[in-house]
N, C-alpha and C positions, 0 to 999 in steps of 0.2 A: 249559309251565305259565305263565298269566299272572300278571301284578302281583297280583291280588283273591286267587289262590288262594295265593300264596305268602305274602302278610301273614295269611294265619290257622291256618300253621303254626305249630306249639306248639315256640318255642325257647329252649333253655339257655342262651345264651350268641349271643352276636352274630359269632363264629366259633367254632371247632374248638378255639380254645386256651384260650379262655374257660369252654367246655362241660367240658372237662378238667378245669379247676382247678375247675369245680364239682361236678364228680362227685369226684374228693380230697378237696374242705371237707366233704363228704356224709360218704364216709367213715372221716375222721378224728372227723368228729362221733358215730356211730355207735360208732367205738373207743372212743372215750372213754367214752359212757356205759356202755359194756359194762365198763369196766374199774372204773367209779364205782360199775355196780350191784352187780357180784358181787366185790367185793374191798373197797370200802369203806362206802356204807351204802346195803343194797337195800331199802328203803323211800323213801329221798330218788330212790333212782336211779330206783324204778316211775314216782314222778311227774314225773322228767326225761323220761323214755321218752315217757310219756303224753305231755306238752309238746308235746316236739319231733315226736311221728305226727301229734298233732291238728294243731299251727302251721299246717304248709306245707296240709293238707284244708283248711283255713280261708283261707291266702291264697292257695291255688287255686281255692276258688269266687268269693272277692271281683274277683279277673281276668277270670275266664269272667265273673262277671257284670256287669263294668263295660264289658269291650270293645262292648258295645252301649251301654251309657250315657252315654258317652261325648260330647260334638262341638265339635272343634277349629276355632278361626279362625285368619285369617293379617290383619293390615293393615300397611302403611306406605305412604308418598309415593309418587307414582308419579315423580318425577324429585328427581335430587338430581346437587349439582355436585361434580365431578371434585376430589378430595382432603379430602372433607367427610366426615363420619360419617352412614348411616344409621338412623333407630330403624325396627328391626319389633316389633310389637305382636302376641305369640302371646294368645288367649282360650280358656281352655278349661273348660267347661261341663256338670255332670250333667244329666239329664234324666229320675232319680227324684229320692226321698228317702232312698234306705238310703246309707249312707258307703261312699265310693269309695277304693279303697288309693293306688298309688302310682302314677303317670301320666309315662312316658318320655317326653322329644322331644328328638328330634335336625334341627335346621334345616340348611337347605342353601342356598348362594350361588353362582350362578354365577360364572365366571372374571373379571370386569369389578371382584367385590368381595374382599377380605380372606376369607379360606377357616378358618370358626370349627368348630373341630370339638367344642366342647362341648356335653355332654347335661346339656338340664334337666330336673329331677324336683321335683314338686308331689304335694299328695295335697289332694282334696277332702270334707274327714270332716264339718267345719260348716260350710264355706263352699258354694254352688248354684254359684259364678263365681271365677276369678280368670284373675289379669292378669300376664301377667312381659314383661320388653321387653328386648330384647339390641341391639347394635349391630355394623355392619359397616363396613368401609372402604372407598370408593369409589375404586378404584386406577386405572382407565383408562374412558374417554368410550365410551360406545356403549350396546346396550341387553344389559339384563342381565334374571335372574331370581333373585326371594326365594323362597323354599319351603318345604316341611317334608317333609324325606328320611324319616323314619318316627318311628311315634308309638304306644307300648305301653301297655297293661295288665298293672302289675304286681304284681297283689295287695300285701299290706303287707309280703313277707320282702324281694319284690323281686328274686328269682332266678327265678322259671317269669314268661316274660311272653305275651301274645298281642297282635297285631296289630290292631288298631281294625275290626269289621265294616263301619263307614260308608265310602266313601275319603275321601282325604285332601283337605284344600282344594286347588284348583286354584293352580299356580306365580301370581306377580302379576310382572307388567312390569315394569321400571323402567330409565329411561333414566338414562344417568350423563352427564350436560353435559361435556363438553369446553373448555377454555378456544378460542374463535374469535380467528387469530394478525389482527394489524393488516399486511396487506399495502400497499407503496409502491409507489405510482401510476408509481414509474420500474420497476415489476420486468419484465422483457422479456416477459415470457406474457403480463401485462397489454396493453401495450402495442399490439403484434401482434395482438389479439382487437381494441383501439378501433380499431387502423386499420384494419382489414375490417371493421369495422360503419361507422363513417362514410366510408367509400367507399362501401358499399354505400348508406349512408343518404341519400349526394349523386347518385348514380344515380339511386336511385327518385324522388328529388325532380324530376330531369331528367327521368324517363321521365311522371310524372306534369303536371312543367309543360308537357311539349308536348301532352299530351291537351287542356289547357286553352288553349291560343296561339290558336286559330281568334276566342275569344272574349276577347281579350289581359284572363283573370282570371289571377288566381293561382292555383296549382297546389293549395293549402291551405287552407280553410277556417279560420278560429282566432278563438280567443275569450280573455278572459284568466283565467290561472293559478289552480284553488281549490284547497283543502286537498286532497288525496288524487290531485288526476290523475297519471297515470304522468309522472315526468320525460322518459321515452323522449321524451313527445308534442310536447316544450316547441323553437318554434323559437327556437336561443339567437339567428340571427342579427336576426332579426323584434325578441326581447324586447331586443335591445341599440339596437335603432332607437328603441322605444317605450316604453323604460326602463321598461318591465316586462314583466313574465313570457307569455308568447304561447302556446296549448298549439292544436295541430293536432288537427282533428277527422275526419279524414276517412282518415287516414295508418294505414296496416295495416303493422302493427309485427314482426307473424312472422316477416315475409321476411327483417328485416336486425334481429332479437333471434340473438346469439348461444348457441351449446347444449350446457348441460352435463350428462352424462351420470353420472351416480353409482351405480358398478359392484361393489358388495361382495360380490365372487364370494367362500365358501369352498367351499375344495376338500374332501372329506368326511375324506381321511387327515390333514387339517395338525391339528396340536395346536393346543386352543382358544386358550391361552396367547398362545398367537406369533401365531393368528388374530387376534384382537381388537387389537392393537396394532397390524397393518397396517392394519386395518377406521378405528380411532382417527384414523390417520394422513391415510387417504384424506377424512376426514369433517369436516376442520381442514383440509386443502387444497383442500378444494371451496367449503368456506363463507367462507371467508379471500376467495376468489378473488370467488366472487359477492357478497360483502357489499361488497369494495372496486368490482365494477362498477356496483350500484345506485346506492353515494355517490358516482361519477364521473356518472350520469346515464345509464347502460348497460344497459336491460333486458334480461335473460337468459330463458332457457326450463331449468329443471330438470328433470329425467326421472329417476326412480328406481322402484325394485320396491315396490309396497304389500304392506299385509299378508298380502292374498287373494291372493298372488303375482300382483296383476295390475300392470302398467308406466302409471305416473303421471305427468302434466306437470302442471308448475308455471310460471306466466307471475309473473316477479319484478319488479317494478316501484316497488318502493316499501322505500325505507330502512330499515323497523323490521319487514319481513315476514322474511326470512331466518332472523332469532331463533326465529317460532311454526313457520319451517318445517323448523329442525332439530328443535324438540322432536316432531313427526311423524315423521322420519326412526329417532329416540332411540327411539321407541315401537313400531319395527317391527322383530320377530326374521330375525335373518340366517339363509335355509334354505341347507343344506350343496348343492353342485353346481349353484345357482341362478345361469346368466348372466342379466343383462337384452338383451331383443332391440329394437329399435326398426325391425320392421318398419310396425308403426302409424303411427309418426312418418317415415316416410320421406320424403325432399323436398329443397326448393329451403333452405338454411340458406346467412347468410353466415361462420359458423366453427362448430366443433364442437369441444368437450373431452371429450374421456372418461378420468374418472378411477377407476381401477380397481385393485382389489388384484394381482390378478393379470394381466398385459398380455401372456401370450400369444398364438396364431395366432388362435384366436379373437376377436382386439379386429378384426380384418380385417371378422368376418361383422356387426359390427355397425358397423363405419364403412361397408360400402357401402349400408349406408340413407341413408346422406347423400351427393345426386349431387355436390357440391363437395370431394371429399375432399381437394382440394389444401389447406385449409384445417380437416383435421383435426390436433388435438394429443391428447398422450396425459399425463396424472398417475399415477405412480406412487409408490412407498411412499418410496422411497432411490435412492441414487444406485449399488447393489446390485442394484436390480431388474433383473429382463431384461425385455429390448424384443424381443420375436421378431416385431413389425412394422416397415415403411419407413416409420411416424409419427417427428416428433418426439417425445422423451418427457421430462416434466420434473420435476421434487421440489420438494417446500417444505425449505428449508435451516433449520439453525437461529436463521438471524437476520430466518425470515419471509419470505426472498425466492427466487421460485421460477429453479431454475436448471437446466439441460438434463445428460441422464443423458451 
């Protein structure tokens, strides 16, 4: 039975125990009058009879007839930062004139926020609109969902409900920002990555200044520094001759941009809970890391899973990109058993990080996309993790600085 057919079952109670104790208040109501009619005054008692048969025929047609008239919205932000409060904005809406009884909702929050299990109830008798707005608490970074778990017609008694004909609004995204740690330009994973990209970056300049030796030019074309060029491009030794800034035009940066891999494998049996805090972890040690190599003058290549599960690179190059390029990362849900593969990206790189939730044998099938594995490293969540590869593997500490498992 799907979701459509099972919200327009006609239920008592929102369980088994529920159901009970409203078939007992049934009952005990039914006592009573019988004992009000024929023992103390059966003329008051006909018209309680009558009351209570006609009531609930009354607020059981106003049910049936509202669960079509019905239509619920959902809004709030779509990012909000890590220890902040959310507002969602529920709307809900007739779409006759005849007065609508009593209207259930129960919202729902994924595991990233505060877990609110209150139900609100509204009735629409004068009002066409209203408006109610609850708040959640942003408890850990990554992307999350706001929603609405289910939403009744319950006539005016408020005990027989039904299930809204329409569906429901669609869940809405929302990334939870994560504080980005300040990594120290002396942390060894740093380090170890500058010195293979400017080795690699004094080679290529070698390899290219002999191309040019027959016509004793320079290996580099350069012009000087404007707003937005990649630092990558910039020769610092040229701009300390010419006391200023010298930017390379001809220099293909791929080769010797180091490449970090951002792997938010879950596995489909782990508890969300525990997921999303490794997820958090890995996503504060990737960005920690490439924010500190762009303000060193580092351009990197990031590689991550897009929405349409397709595998995305990002060329970083510029100091204030990092920030628009986690709120991307923030806006795309984590699917259950998803590795990232890089057989697309496969090639010549002069360092490779792959930072992953989980670093099983599997981190193997995706470092031999890169021919230089000697110069593969591996991020993990803790200093707990297992390393079932021959990579290095390494953690953000709590003082920001990354240190080998």
């Amino acid at each position: 039975m799907d979701n459509k057919k099972k919200r327009k079952i006609l239920l008592l109670g929102p369980n088994l125990g529920e159901s009970f104790k409203t078939i007992v208040a049934i009952l005990a109501v039914a006592f009573l009058l019988f004992i009000f009619t024929f023992y103390i005054d059966g003329e008051m008692g006909m018209i309680l009879v009558a009351f209570t048969l006609f009531s609930p025929l009354i607020s059981l047609f106003f049910a049936v007839y509202a669960r079509k008239r019905i239509k619920v919205s959902i809004n709030c932000d779509g990012y909000v930062q890590k220890g902040s409060k959310l507002s969602v904005n529920v709307t809900v809406e007739k779409t006759g004139r005849f007065p609508l009884g009593i209207v259930e909702i129960t919202p729902r929050a994924s595991e990233v926020f505060s877990q609110n299990d209150k139900v609100y109830r509204l009735s629409l008798v004068r009002d066409d609109k209203k408006t109610f707005t609850y708040t959640v608490d942003a408890l850990t970074g990554g992307n999350g969902e706001i929603a609405l778990d289910t939403v009744y017609s319950c006539g005016f008694l408020g005990f027989i409900r039904f299930a809204l004909a329409d569906e429901l609004p669609s869940p809405i995204s929302v990334g939870v920002i994560p504080e980005i740690p300040q990594i120290k330009a002396s942390s060894q994973l740093f380090r170890n990555i500058a010195d293979v990209v400017f080795t690699s970056d004094e080679e290529e300049e070698n390899d290219t200044a002999l191309m040019f030796s027959a016509n004793t030019s320079p290996g580099y074309e350069h012009r000087e520094y404007v707003q937005g060029d990649p630092l990558k491009r910039i020769n610092w030794k040229l701009s300390t001759k010419k006391d200023k800034l010298m930017v390379r035009l001809d220099e293909a940066v791929a080769s010797v941009q180091p490449m970090i891999v951002l792997d938010l494998y879950r596995n489909s049996t782990s508890k969300p809970e525990a997921a999303i805090i490794a997820e958090e972890q890995i996503i504060r040690s990737v960005f920690g890391l490439l924010s500190l190599l762009v303000k060193q003058g580092i351009a990197a290549t990031l590689i991550y899973r897009g929405a349409g599960d397709e595998i995305i690179s990002e060329s970083v190059d510029n100091p204030e990109y990092p920030e628009q390029l986690l709120l991307k990362i923030l806006a795309i849900k984590v699917l259950p058993d998803k590795r990232i593969d890089l057989k697309m990206y496969s090639g010549s790189v002069c360092a490779c990080v792959i930072a992953s939730t989980d670093c099983n044998s599997d981190i193997d099938a995706i470092a031999n996309a890169v021919k230089e594995d000697d110069n593969v490293s591996l991020i993990g969540v803790s200093p707990e993790s297992r390393n079932l590869t021959d990579f290095p593997m390494w953690y953000l500490d709590g003082d920001n600085n990354f240190k080998l498992v």
